[in-house]
Each structure stands twice: as C-alpha cells, then as structure tokens.
C-alpha positions, 0 to 999 in steps of 0.5 A, a space after each residue: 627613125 621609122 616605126 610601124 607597130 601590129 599594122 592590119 590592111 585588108 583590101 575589099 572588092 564587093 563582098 570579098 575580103 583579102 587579107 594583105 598586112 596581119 600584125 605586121 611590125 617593123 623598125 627603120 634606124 636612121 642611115 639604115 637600107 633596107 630591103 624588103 624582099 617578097 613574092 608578088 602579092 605579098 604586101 611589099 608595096 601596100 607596106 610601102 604604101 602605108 610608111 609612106 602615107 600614101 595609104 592608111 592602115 585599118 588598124 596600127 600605128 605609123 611613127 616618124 620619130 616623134 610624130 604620129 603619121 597614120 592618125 593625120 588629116 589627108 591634107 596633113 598627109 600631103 604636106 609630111 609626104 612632101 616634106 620628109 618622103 621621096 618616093 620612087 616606082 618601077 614605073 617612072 610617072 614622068 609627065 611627058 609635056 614637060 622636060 626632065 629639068 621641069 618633071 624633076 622640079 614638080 615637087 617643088 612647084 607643088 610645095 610653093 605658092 605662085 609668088 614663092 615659087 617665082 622668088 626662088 625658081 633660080 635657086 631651085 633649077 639649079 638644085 635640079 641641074 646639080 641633080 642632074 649632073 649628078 645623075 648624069 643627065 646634064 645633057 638631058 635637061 631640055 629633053 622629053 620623057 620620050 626622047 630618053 631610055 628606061 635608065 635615064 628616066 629612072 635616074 630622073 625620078 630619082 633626082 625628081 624624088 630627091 629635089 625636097 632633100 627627103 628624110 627617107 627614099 621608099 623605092 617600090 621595085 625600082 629595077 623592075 622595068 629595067 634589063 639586069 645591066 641598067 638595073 644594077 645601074 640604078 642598084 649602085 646609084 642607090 647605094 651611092 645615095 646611102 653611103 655617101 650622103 647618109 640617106 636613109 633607103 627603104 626598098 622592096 623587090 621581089 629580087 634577093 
C-alpha cells in the first residue's frame, strides 16, 4: 500500500552536516499496524515525515500504491496529505479559539471551497459528532482545548485526523505526553481503529 525505497535525509545547520536516513527501505500492507520503534534522535519522526510527505527525501522514492509521491509538486503534496493522510503528534495542535467539534472539522474546511463548504457543513458536523461519540467526547463538542485533559484532547485529534476518512494514520509518539494509564487509553482506541474498521496504522515511539 506504502512503499519507500534507499530513502537518504541529511539535515543541515550552517556547515555541519548530520546524517539522519542512510538507505532506509520499508513496506507497509494494507490493514497492517506498524510500530516504528527507536531512541530519540534516531530518524522515526523524519521517516514518519517524509511517508507523510510533510517533508522530502534528498534522495529515494516514496509510493502510494500506483502513485509517486516524493516527486509532487508542494501543492500536489498538500492535496494527497489531505486526502489519504491523517496525522496525529504527541503534542495535540488543537487551535485554542475554536471548539473540539470545530478544531476536528478543520480539515475539512481546508479541503472545500466557501460555497462547498456551506452546502455540505450539516453532513459534516455531523460525521464530526459521530466522531466524537465514538471518542467518547460527545459531551465535550462546545468546549475550549482548554477546558479539556491531555487524553481527551488527544482522543479530539484523533477524531480531528480521522474526519477525511484517511487511507493510513501516522502517529508520531501519540502517548508521549500522556501519563501510562491515558497512554494505554489512547493504545486501545488505536487498536480499535485497526481492528474494527481495517484502518491501515503506522507509529513510531521510543517505547517497545
């Protein structure tokens, strides 16, 4: 489903040079989880990155199925990563002026025009409701980032990731800023997520 093939990332800082992906291969089948496992400063995220074409390698290539990704223009980029992506972090990126029902529709008032946006923002707050009763945060639709713990602002990214109804979610160290219970919390939504409805996962954490 996703492919990357002898990908090469070298990040640099005035005249120092530093190495992060030397060669790097990897596979990802449809329906599969996978777990990227890595000390910090390893090159999980930057690989994460670059599957996710929020960056691109120096050198390799990135496929998704049939199509070349790594070669698209950036606007090409934008438009894939919108379509077939869903991203979340370990930090939430939760705006804090809107509310969770609004933060999770953000990607879908970035993919519509005004006037499509206006035509189909009923079917769509309700996708984003059914979301959040899924998430269990049906209570929490009119509320502020603020006004909501680490877990259920993580569980409203995740529904805010899954609003485009993505091919793949990458989860960049999703428990990270989490305490063990919340984080194994989040672990079986997950799970759930792949399980139940098929959803291809790629993670990585430093955490076996």
């Amino acid at each position: 489903m996703l492919s990357a093939t002898d990908l090469y990332k070298t990040y640099r800082k005035h005249k120092l040079e530093i190495p992060v992906l030397q060669g790097l291969s990897i596979h990802v089948e449809q329906g599969e989880f996978l777990s990227i496992v890595g000390q910090s400063g390893s090159g999980k995220s930057t690989l994460l990155h670059l599957l996710g074409t929020l960056d691109v390698p120096d050198r390799g290539e990135i496929h998704f199925e049939d199509k070349r990704l790594d070669s698209l223009s950036k606007d090409q980029r934008d438009y894939v990563r919108n379509q077939l992506f869903g991203f979340i972090f370990q930090f939430y990126h939760l705006l804090p002026e809107l509310t969770t029902v609004e933060n999770i529709l953000v990607p879908q008032m970035i993919h519509h025009g005004i006037f499509s946006w206006l035509r189909h923002r009923g079917e769509l707050r309700k996708r984003a409701m059914d979301l959040l009763e899924r998430m269990s945060l049906g209570h929490r639709a009119t509320h502020k980032p603020r006004e909501m713990s680490g877990g259920e602002m993580q569980r409203a990214a995740i529904a805010r990731a899954l609003i485009n109804q993505p091919r793949i979610l990458l989860a960049d160290e999703p428990t990270g800023n989490l305490d063990e219970s919340t984080g194994r919390e989040i672990m079986d939504l997950l799970h759930d997520l792949n399980r139940r409805d098929g959803l291809t996962i790629i993670m990585v954490t430093h955490n076996s």
